[in-house]
C-alpha positions as CSV (number, residue, x, y, z in Angstrom):
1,X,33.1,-5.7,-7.5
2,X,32.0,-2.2,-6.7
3,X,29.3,-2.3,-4.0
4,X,27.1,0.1,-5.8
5,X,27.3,-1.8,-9.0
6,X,24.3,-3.5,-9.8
7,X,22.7,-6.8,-11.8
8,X,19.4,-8.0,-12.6
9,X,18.2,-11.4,-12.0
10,X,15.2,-13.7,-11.8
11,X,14.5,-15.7,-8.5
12,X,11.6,-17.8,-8.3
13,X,9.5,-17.3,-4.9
14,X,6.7,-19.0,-3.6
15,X,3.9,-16.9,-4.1
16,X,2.7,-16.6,-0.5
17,X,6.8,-15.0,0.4
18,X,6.4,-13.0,-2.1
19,X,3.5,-11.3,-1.1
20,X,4.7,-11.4,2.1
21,X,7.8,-9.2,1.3
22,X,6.1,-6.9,-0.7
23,X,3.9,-5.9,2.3
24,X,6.7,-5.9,4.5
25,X,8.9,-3.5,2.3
26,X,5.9,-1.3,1.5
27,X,5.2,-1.3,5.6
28,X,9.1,-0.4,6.0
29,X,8.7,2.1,3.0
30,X,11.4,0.9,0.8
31,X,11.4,-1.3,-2.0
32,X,11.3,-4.9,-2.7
33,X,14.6,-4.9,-3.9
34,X,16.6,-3.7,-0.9
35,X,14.3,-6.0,1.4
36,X,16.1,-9.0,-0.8
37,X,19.2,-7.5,-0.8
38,X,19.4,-7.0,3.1
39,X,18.0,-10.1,3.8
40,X,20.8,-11.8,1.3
41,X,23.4,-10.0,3.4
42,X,21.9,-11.5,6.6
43,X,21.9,-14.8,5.4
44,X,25.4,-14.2,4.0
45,X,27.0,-12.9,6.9
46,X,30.1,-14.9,8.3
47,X,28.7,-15.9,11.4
48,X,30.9,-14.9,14.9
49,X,30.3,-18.7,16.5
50,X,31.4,-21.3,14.0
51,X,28.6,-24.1,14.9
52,X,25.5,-24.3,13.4
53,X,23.0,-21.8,14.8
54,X,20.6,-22.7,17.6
55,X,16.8,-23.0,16.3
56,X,14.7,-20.9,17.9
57,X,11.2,-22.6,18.8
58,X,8.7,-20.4,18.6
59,X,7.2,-18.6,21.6
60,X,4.2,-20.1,23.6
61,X,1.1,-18.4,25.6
62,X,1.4,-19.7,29.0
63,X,-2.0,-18.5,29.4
64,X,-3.3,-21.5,26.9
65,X,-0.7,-23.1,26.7
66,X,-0.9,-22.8,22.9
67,X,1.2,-21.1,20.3
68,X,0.8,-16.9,20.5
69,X,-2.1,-15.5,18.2
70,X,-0.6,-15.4,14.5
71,X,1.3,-18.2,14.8
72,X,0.3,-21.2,12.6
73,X,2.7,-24.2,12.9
74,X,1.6,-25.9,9.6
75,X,3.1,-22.7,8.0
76,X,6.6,-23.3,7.6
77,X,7.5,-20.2,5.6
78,X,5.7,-18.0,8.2
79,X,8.0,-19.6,11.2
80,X,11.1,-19.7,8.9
81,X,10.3,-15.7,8.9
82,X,9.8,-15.3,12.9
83,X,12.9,-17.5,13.1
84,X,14.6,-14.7,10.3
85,X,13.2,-11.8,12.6
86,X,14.7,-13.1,15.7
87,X,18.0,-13.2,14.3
88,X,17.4,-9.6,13.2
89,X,16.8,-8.5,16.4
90,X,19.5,-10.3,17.6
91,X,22.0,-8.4,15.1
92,X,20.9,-5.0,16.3
């Protein structure tokens, strides 16, 4: 299949991830669609290591010995996406 060949689908998101990446896309200035698809290619990757991928716990203030400002750990879709951004930033 031709990379430039496209289909349409429906996915169901939670509503909350969906807003989410409709702010992030407008803040990046490209469309919903290509936000999907790049994150799809992340996610699709063949990864260099062949075990499992270490989890990345999230970062903690020293100062308060809480969790940084922003982060809420009842909020599972919100740490899945710091977790998601790491591994970006890990790729570049």
């Amino acid at each position: 299949m031709s990379r430039h060949m496209t289909e349409r689908t429906t996915v169901r998101l939670p509503l909350d991830l969906l807003r989410r990446a409709k702010r992030k896309a407008a803040a990046e200035g490209r469309t919903l669609t290509a936000l999907i698809a790049d994150g799809l290619r992340l996610v699709t990757a063949e990864r260099r290591d062949a075990g499992r991928p270490k989890r990345v716990m999230p970062r903690v203030s020293k100062a308060r010995g809480g969790t940084l400002p922003g982060i809420d750990l009842t909020d599972s879709a919100g740490l899945q996406e710091l977790e998601d951004l790491d591994d970006v930033r890990r790729l570049r």
